[in-house]
N, C-alpha and C positions, 0 to 999 in steps of 0.2 A: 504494500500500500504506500503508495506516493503521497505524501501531505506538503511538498514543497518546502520543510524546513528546515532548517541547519541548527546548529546546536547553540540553545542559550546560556550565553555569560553573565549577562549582569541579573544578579540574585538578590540584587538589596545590599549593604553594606551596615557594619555593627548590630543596634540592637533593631535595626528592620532588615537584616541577614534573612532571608526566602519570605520575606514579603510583598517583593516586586518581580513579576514573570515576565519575561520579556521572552517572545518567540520571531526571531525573526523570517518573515516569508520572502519565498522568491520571485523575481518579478512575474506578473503574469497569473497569478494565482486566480479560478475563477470559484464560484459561489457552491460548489459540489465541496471541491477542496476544502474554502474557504469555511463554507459552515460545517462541515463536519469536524474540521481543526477546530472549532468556539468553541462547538457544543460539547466536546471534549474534555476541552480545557477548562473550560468555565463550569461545568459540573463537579470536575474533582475540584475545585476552588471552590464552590460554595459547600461542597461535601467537605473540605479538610478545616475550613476558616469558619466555615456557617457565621458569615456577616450577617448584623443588625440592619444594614441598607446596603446599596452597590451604586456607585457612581459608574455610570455609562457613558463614557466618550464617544460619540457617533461623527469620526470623521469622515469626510465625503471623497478624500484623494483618494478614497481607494475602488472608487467607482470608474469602471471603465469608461475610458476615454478623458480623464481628467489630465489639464495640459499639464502638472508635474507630478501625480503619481503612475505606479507602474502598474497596479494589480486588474485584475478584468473582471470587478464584482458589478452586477444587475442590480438596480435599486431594489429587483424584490428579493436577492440574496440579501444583499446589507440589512433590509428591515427584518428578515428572517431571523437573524440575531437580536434586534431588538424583542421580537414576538417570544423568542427564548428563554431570554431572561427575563421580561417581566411574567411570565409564567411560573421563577422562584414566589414569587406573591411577596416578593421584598418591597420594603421603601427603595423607591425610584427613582434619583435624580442623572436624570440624559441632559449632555450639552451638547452643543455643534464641535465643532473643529475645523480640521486642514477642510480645502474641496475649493482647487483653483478655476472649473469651469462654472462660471455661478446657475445656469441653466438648470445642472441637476444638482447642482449643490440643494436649489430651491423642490427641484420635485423629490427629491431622498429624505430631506427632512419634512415636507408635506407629506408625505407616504407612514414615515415614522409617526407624525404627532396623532394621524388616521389611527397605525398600532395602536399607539401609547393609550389614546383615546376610546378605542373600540369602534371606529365609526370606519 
């Protein structure tokens, strides 16, 4: 099984040492890949940590065709991660981020607040 990723280094440092995961992907990654690597990852994370909330960064460079990321995620993959996680039934707080082509920067977080929303 190919998940596109190479081996993470930075773990956290002192007393937050494996509190920060860092996976890095390779360019080109699409939404099969892409959400099966989350759902993965972000399960044994709320299984080993069981946080009280989850801050959700929802950045958009990583939507195909954005003019400086590399990955080749579908807005309905990306929101698919969203739809994931707020299925832990955690306190929710999603922000924006990177997303240099602002077209779908706008239709990915429209599609999201839909998610987040229920509508």
């Amino acid at each position: 099984m190919d998940w596109n990723i190479t081996i993470p280094v930075e773990i956290g440092e002192r007393e937050g040492k494996f509190y920060a995961i860092n996976v890095p992907l390779k360019d080109g990654i699409d939404d099969s890949s892409f959400t099966r690597l989350f759902k993965t990852i972000i399960s044994k994370v709320v299984e080993t940590y069981q946080p009280g909330a989850i801050v959700l960064q929802c950045g958009a460079d990583s939507l195909a065709g954005d003019r400086l990321g590399c990955f080749n995620l579908s807005i309905d993959g990306h929101a698919e991660c969203v739809r994931f996680v707020k299925r832990f039934n955690l306190p929710l707080l999603v922000t924006g981020g990177g997303g240099y082509t602002k077209e779908n920067v706008a239709r990915c977080w429209t599609v999201e607040t839909g998610v987040l929303l229920d509508t």
